[in-house]
mmCIF file of the C-alpha atoms, coordinates in Angstrom:
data_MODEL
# 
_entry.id   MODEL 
# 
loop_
_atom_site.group_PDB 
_atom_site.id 
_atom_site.type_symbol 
_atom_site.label_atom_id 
_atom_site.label_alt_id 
_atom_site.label_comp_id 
_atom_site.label_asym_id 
_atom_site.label_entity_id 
_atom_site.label_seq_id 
_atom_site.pdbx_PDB_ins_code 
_atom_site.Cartn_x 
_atom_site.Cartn_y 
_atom_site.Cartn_z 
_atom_site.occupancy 
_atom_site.B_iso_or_equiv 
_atom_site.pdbx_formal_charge 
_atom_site.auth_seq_id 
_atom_site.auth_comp_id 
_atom_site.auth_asym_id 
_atom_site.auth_atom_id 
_atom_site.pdbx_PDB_model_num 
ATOM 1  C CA . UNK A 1 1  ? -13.258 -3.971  10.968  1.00 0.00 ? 1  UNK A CA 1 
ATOM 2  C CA . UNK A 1 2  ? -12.835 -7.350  8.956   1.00 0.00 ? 2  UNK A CA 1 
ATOM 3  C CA . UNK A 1 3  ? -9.496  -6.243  6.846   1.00 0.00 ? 3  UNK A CA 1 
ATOM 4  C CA . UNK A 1 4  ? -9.420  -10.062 5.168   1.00 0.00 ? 4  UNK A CA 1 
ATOM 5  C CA . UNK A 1 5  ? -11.752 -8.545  2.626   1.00 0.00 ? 5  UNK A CA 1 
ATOM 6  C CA . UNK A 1 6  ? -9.106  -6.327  1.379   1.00 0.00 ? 6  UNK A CA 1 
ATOM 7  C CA . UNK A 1 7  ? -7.044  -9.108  1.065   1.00 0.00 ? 7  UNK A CA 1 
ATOM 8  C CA . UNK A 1 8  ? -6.279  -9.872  -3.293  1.00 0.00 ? 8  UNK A CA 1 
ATOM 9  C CA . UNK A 1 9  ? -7.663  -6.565  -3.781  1.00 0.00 ? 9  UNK A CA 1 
ATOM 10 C CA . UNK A 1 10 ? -5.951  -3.957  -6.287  1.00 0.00 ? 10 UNK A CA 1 
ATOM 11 C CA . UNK A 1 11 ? -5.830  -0.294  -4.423  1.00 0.00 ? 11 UNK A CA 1 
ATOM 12 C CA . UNK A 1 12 ? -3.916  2.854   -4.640  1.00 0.00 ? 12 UNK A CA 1 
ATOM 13 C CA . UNK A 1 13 ? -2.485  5.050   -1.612  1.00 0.00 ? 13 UNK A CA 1 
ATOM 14 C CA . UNK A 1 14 ? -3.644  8.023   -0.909  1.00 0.00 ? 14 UNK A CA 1 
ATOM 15 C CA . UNK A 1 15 ? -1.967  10.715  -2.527  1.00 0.00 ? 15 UNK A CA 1 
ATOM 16 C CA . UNK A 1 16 ? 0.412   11.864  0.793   1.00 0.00 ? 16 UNK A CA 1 
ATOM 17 C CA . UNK A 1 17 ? 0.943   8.322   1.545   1.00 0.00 ? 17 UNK A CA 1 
ATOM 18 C CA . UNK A 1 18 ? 2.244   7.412   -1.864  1.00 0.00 ? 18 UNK A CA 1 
ATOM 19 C CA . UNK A 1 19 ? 4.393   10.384  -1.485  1.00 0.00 ? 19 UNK A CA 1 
ATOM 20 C CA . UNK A 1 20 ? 5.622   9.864   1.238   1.00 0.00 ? 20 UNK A CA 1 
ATOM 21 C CA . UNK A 1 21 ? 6.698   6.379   0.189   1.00 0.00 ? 21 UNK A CA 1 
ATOM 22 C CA . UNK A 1 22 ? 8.431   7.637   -3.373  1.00 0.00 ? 22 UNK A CA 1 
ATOM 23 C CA . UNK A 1 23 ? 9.868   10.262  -1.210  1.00 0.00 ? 23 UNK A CA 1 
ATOM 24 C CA . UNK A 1 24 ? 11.898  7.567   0.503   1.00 0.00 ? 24 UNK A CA 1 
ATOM 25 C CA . UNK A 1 25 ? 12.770  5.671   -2.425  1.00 0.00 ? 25 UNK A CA 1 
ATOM 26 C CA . UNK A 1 26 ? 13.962  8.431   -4.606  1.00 0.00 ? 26 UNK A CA 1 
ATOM 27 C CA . UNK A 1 27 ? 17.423  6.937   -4.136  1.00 0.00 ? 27 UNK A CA 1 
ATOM 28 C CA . UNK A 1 28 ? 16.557  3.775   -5.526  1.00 0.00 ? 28 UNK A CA 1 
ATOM 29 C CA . UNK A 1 29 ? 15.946  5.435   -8.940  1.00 0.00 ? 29 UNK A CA 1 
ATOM 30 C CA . UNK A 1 30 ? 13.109  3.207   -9.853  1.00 0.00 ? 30 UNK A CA 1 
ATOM 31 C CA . UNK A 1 31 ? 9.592   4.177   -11.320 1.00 0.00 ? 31 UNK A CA 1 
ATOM 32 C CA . UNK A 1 32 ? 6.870   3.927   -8.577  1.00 0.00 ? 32 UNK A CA 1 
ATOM 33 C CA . UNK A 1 33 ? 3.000   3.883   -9.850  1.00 0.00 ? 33 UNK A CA 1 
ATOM 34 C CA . UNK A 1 34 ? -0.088  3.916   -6.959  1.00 0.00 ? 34 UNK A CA 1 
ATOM 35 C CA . UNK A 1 35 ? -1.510  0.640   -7.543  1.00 0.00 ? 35 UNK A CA 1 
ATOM 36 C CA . UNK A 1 36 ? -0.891  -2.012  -5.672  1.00 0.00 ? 36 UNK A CA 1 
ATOM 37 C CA . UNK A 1 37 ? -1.939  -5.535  -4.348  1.00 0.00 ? 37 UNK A CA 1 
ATOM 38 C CA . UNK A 1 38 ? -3.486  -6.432  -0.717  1.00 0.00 ? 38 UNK A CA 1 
ATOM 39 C CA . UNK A 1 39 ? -1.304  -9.326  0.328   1.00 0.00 ? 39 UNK A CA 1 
ATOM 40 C CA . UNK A 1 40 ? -1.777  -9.432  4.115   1.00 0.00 ? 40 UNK A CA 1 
ATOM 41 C CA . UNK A 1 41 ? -3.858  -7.773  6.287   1.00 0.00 ? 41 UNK A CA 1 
ATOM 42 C CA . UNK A 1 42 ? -3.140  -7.550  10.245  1.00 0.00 ? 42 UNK A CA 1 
ATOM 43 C CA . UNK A 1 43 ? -6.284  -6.606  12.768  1.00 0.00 ? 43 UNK A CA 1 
ATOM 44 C CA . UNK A 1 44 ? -4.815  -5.581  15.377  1.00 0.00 ? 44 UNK A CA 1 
ATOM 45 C CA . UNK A 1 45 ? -2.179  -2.895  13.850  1.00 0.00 ? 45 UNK A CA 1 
ATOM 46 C CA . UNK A 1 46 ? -5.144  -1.781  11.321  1.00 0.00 ? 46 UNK A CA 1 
ATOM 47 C CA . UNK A 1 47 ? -2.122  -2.012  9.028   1.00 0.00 ? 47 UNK A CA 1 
ATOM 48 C CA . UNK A 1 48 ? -2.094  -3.683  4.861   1.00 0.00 ? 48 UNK A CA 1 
ATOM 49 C CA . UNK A 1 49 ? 0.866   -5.381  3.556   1.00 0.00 ? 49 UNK A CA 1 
ATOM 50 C CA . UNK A 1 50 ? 0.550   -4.208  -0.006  1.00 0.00 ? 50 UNK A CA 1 
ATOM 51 C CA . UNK A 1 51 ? 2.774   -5.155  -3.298  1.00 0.00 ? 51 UNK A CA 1 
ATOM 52 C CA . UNK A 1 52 ? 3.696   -2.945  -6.411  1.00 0.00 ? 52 UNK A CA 1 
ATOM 53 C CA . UNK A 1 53 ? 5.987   -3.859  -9.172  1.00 0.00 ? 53 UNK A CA 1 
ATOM 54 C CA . UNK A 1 54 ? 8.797   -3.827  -7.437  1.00 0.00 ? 54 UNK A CA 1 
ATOM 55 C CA . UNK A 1 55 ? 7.961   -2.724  -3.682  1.00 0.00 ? 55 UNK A CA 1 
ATOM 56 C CA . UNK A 1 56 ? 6.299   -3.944  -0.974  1.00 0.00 ? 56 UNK A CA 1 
ATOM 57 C CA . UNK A 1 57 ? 4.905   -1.647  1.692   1.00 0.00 ? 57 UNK A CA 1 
ATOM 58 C CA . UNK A 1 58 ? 2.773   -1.793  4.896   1.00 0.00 ? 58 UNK A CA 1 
ATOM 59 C CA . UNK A 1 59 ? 0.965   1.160   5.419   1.00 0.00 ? 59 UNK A CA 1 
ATOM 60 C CA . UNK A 1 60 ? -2.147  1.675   7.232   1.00 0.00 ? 60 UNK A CA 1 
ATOM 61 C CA . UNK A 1 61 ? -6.265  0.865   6.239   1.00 0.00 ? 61 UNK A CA 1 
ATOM 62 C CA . UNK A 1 62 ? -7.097  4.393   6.463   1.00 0.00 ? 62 UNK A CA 1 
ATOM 63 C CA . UNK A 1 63 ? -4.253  5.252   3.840   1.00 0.00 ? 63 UNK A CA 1 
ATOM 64 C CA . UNK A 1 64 ? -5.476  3.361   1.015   1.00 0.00 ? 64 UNK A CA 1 
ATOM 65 C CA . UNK A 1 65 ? -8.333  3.997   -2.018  1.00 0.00 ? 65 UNK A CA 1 
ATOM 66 C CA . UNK A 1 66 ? -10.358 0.900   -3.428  1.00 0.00 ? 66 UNK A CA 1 
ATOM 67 C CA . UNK A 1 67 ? -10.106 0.459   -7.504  1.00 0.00 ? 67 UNK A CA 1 
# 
C-alpha cells in the first residue's frame, strides 16, 4: 500500500482510536478535536505520523477516516 498519498492529507481517527488517545491525555487538560494532518507516513510499520493543534500522534493506516 503506497501510504505517501496520505501524506498533507486532513483525516480524523476512528472513533476508539481517538478515544483512546484523549483517554491518555485527560491529564493534560487540553481540548482534543479528531482532525488532524498526515505528516509522515512509514511502509513498513503501516503506521501515520499525524498532527492536531497541539498533539502529535502515530497511530496506525487502518485507524484513520479520509475528510
Amino acid at each position: 500500500m503506497d501510504l505517501d498519498k496520505y501524506i498533507g492529507r486532513v483525516v480524523r481517527l476512528r472513533r476508539y482510536a481517538f478515544r483512546e488517545i484523549a483517554r491518555m491525555n485527560v491529564r493534560r487538560s487540553v481540548g482534543l478535536e479528531n482532525c488532524f494532518l498526515v505528516a509522515k507516513a512509514d511502509a513498513t510499520l503501516q503506521e501515520l505520523t499525524c498532527y492536531g493543534e497541539n498533539i502529535r500522534v502515530t497511530v496506525s493506516v487502518n485507524d484513520i477516516v479520509l475528510f
